[in-house]
LOSELO-478864 format. One record per residue (C-alpha): residue number from 1; residue in one letter; x, y, z. Coordinates in steps of 0.05 Angstrom, whole numbers. Layout:
% LOSELO-478864
(r NUM; a; (X; Y; Z)),
...
This chain:
% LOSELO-478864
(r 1; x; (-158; -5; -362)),
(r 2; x; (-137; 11; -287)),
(r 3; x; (-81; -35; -263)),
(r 4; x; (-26; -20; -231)),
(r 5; x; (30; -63; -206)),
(r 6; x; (90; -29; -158)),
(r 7; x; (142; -58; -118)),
(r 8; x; (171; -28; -52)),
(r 9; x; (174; -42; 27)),
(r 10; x; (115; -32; 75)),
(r 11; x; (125; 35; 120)),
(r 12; x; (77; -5; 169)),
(r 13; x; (55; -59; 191)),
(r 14; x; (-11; -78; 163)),
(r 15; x; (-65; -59; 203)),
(r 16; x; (-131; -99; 193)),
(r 17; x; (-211; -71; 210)),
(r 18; x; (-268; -119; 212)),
(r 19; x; (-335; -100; 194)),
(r 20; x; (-401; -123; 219)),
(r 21; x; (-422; -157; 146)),
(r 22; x; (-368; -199; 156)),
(r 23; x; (-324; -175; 110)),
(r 24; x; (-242; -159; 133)),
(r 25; x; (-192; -98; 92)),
(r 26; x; (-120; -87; 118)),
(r 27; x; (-84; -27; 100)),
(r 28; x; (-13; -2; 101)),
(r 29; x; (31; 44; 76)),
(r 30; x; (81; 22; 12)),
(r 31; x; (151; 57; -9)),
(r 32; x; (159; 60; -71)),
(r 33; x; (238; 90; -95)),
(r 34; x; (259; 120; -164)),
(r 35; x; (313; 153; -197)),
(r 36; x; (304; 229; -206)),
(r 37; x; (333; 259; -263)),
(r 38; x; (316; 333; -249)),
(r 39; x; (357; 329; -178)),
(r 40; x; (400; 271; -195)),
(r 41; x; (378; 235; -135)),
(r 42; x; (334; 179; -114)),
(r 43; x; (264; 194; -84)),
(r 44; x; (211; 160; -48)),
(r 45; x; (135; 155; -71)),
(r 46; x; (87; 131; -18)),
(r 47; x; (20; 93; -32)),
(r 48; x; (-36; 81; 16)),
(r 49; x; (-65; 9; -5)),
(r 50; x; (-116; -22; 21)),
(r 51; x; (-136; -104; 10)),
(r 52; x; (-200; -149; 27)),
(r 53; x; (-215; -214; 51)),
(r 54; x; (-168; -266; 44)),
(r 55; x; (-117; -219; 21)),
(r 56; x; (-123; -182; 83)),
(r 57; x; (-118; -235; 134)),
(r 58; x; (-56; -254; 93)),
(r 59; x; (-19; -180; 97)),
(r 60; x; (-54; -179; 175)),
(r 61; x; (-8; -231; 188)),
(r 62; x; (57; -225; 141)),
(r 63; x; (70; -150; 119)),
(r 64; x; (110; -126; 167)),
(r 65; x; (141; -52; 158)),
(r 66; x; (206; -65; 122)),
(r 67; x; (174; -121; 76)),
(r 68; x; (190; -125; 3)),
(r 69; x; (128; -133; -34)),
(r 70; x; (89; -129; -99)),
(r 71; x; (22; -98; -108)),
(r 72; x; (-22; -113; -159)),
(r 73; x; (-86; -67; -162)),
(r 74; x; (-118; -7; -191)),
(r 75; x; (-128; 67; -166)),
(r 76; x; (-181; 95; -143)),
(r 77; x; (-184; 175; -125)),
(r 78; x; (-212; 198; -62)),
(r 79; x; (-242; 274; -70)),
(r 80; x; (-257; 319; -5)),
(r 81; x; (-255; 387; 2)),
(r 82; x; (-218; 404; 63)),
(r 83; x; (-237; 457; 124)),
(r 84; x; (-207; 517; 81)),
(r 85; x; (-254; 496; 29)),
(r 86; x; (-197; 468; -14)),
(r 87; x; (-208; 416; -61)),
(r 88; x; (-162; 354; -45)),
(r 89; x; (-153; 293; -75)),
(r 90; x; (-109; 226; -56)),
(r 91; x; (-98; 153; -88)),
(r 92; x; (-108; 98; -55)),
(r 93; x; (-83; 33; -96)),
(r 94; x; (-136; -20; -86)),
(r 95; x; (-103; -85; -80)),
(r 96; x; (-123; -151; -112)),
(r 97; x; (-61; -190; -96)),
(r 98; x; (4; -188; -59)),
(r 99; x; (63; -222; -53)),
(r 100; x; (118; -217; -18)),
(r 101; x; (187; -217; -45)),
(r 102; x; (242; -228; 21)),
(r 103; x; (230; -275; 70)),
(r 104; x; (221; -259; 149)),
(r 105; x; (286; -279; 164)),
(r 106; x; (320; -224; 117)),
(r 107; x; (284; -166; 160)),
(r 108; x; (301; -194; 218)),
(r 109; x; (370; -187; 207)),
């Protein structure tokens, strides 16, 4: 089964795209941190996620870069090759729900 469920703050504000069929997705950037054995040290995974429909009106309007959040989704690989002929791949976590764990006022502080 694909899910996938990560917590971390938006490194943008969520930027939404219409499309002619009617249909809305919103995408942003999340930051995801974690303890590092190897260098003793805490790093920082990024996720591109994207989100449809209601979801995305919702994150349009509320996920603001700095936002605590939970994602709840699956992955989905994008393949390309690139202009050096490399083969490339990315994830992109394909969101079916989101929440948001601060409130406005904490970022605004």
């Amino acid at each position: 089964m694909n899910s996938v469920v990560i917590v971390g703050r938006a490194g943008r504000d969520a930027e939404i795209k219409y499309y002619e069929s009617g249909k809305s997705r919103a995408t942003f950037s999340l930051a995801v941190n974690r303890w590092d054995s190897k260098t003793s040290a805490e790093v920082t995974d990024w996720f591109n996620v994207e989100i449809w429909e209601k979801q995305a009106e919702f994150a349009s309007n509320y996920l603001k870069k700095g936002r605590l959040a939970v994602i709840e989704g699956r992955i989905r690989v994008n393949n390309w090759t690139d202009q050096s002929g490399e083969n490339r791949q990315s994830y992109i976590v394909t969101a079916a729900n989101i929440r948001l764990l601060d409130s406005k006022r904490d970022i605004e502080q």
